[in-house]
C-alpha positions as CSV (number, residue, x, y, z in Angstrom):
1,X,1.3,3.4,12.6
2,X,1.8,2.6,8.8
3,X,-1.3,1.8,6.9
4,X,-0.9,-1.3,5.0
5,X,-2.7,-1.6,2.0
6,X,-3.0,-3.8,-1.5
7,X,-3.1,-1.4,-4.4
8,X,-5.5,-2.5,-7.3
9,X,-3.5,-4.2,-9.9
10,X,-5.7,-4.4,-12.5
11,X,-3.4,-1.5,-14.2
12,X,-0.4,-3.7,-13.5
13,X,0.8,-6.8,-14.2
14,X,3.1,-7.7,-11.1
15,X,4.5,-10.6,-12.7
16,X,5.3,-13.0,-9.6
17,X,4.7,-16.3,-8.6
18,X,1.4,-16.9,-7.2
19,X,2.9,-18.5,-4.4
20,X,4.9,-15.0,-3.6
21,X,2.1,-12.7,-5.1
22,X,0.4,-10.4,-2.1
23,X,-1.7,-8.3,-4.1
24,X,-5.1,-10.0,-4.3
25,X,-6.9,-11.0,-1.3
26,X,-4.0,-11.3,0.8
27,X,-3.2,-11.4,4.4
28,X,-1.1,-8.7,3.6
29,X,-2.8,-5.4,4.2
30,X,-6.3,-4.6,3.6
31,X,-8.1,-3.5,0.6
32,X,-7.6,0.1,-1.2
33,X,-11.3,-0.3,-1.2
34,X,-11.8,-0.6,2.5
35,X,-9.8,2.7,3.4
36,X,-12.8,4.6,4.2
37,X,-13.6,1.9,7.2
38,X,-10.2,1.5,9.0
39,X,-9.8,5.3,9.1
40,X,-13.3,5.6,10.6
41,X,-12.1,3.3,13.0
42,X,-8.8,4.2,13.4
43,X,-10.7,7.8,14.4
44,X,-12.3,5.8,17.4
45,X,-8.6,5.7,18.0
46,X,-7.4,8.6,19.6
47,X,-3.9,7.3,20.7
48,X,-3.0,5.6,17.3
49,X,-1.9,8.2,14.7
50,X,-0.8,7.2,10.6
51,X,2.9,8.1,10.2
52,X,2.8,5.9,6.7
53,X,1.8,4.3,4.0
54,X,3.3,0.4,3.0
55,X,2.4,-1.7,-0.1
56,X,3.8,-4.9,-1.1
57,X,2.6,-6.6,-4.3
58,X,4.9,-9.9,-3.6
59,X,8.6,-10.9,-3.7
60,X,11.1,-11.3,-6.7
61,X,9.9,-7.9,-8.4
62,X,11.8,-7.6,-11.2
63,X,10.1,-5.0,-13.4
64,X,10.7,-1.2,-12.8
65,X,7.5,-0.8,-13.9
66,X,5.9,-2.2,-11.0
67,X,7.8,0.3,-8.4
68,X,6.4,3.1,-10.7
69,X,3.1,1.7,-10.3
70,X,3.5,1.6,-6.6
71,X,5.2,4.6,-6.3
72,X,2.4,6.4,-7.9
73,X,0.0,4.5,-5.9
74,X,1.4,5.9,-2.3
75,X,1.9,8.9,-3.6
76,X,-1.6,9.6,-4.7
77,X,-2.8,8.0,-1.8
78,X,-1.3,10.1,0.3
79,X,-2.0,12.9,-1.5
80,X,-5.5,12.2,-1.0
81,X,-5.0,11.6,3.3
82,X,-3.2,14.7,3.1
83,X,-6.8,16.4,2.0
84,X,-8.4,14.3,5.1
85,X,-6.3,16.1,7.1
86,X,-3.7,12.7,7.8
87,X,-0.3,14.1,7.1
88,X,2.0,11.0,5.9
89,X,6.1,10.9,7.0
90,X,6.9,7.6,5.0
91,X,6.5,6.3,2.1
92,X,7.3,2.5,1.6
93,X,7.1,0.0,-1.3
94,X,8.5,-3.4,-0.8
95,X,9.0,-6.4,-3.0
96,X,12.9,-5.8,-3.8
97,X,14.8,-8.5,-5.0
98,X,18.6,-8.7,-4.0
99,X,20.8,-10.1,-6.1
């Protein structure tokens, strides 16, 4: 399963509609803050394994540095899931906007 998650972005303004905007207190993954929880019971688990790692801040993203944000926000975390002994396959930002 991928682990869906809303990055603080406090460090970064995302710079999308609010309508659009999934980054703060959104249906749309759980809280960066709340990580320590769903792997506890995710453990419970023992069928359901974390292959990845998904973030989406909202759609229309037109500023690179958002996707560096991000980037560096999956990568750390799984960086840090990696030390818990969670090996992550995929990596995944969305938000694109196609032109």
């Amino acid at each position: 399963m991928f682990l869906r998650l809303r990055p603080p972005t406090n460090d970064c303004d995302v710079q999308v509609h609010p309508f659009v905007n999934t980054s703060d207190k959104s249906k749309f993954g759980f809280d960066v803050n709340e990580l320590d929880d769903v792997l506890g019971s995710l453990k419970q688990a023992k069928t359901v394994g974390v292959i990845g790692v998904h973030c989406h801040l909202g759609s229309c993203i037109n500023s690179p540095q958002v996707f560096k944000y991000l980037g560096n926000f999956v990568s750390e975390l799984a960086s840090d899931l990696k030390r818990r002994g969670i090996f992550i396959e995929f990596l995944n930002v969305g938000g694109v906007k196609f032109v």
